[in-house]
N, C-alpha and C positions, 0 to 999 in steps of 0.2 A: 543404855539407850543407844539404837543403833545410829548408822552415820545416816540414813534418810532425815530421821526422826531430830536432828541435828542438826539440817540443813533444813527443812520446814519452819524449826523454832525461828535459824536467823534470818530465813527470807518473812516472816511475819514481822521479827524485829524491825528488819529495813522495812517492810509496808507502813508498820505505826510509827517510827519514827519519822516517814518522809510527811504524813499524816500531821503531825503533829508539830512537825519542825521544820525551819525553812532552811534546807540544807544547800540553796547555789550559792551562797554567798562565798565570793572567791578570794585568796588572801590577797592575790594582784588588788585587788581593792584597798587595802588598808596600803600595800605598798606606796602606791600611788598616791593618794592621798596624802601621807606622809612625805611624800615627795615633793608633794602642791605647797606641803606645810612647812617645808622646810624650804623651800624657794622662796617663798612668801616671806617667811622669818628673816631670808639674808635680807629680802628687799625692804623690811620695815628697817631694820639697821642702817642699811646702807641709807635710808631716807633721811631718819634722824640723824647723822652726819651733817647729810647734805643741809640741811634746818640747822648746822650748827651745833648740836646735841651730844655730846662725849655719853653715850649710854651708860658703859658701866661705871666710868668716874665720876659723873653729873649726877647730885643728889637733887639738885633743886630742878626739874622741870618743869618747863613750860609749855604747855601746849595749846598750841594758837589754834582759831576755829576750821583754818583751810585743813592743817596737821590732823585734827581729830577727826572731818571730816574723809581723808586722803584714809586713815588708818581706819575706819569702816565700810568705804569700799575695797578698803584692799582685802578686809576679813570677807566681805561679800563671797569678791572673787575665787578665795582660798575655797570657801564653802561649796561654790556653785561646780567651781573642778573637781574636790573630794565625791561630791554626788556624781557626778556625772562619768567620774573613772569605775563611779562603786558602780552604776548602772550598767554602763558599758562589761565590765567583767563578769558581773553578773547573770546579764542576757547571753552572755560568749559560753559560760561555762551551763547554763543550765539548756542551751541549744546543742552543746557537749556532749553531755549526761544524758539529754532528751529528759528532763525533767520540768516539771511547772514549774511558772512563774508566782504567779496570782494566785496564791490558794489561801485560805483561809488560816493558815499560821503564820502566811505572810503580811494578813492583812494587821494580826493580832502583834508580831515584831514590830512592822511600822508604828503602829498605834501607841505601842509602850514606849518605841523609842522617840516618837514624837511630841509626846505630852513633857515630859522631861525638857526638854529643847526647848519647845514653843516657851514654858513658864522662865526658862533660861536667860533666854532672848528678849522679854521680857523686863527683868530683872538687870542685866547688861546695858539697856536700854534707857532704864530708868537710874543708873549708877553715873551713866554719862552726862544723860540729864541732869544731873545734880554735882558734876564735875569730879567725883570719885572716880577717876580713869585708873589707879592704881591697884583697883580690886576687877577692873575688867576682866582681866586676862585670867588671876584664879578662878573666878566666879565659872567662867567657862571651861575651864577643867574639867569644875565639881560636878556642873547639873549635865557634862559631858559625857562622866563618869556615872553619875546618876543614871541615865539614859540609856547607857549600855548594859548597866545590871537591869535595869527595870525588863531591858527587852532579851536578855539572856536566855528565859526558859522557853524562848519561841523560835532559837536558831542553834548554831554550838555551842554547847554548855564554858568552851574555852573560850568565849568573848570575855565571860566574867573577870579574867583576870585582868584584861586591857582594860574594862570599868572602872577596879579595884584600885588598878597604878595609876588613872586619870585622877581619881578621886582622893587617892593619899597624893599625889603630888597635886594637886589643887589647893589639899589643905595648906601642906608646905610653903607654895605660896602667898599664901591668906598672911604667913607672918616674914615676909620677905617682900614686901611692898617695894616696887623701882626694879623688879628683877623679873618682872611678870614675863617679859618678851625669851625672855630665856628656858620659864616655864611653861614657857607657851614651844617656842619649839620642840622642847624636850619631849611634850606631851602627844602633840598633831603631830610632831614630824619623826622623831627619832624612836618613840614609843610603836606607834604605828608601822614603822618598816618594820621593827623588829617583828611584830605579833603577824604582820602580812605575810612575812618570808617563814614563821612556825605554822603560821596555817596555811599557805600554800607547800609547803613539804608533807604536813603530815594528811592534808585530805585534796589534795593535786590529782 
């Protein structure tokens, strides 16, 4: 096979893949985010102090209704920055590349990563309602983790594995009740720089 015939095959490659896959998605995003997550994490810490609260040596918690309310605006906010940094890098990088936005594999990645969240959020919602706070934070790992596999086969196949490590370390915390805030940073924050800074080197 000569070198045309070899260069025809990988510019079809890149046409079906761009086709097929939403490829702007930029690691600065998961950086960030992870960033959002780990700011966020000091300040639930630093809160629960302020409430009086020895986290990792306080077995017995108590959380009064302003505390639980204070600790899902503050997830609000973590969530609305993680979006809004994925967006922003996003738009930067595919204005970049000069590549689309809106295409129909993006619409098919949202879609799988939304249904997984929405049921999540859901589920989190109804845990609190019922005063189980101590499964919040794994819960949201798993269907975090969930979310990400689901929507894998519609972006880089390399998300899979930041899915995979939300989802075993969710499980992890399922049996480590009172340590949630820890596996929660571990997961948004320190998980995610890592995978932002391997996908921003390897597809930069």
């Amino acid at each position: 096979m000569n070198q045309k015939h070899q260069e025809d095959l990988a510019h079809i490659r890149s046409m079906m893949e761009r086709s097929s896959r939403f490829i702007s998605l930029s690691g600065l995003s998961g950086v960030f985010a992870g960033l959002s997550a780990l700011i966020g994490g000091i300040y639930v810490y630093q809160l629960f102090k302020a409430n009086g609260m020895d986290y990792l040596n306080d077995e017995h918690r108590l959380y009064s209704a302003n505390l639980v309310s204070e600790l899902f605006w503050i997830g609000i906010t973590i969530l609305v920055f993680a979006f809004a940094f994925g967006i922003f890098f996003t738009i930067r990088k595919s204005r970049k590349y000069n590549l689309p936005i809106w295409t129909s594999a993006t619409k098919k990645m949202v879609f799988n990563l939304a249904v997984p969240l929405f049921a999540g959020g859901i589920f989190c919602l109804a845990l609190m309602h019922h005063g189980y706070f101590g499964l919040v934070a794994p819960s949201t790992l798993i269907f975090y983790g969930l979310a990400v596999i689901n929507a894998e086969k519609y972006t880089f196949s390399d998300i899979k594995y930041l899915g995979f490590s939300e989802l075993i370390l969710g499980c992890i915390a399922l049996f480590n009740i009172g340590y949630g805030l820890i596996f929660w940073i571990l997961g948004f924050g320190i998980l995610h720089i890592v995978y932002g800074l391997v996908m921003f080197k390897k597809y930069k």
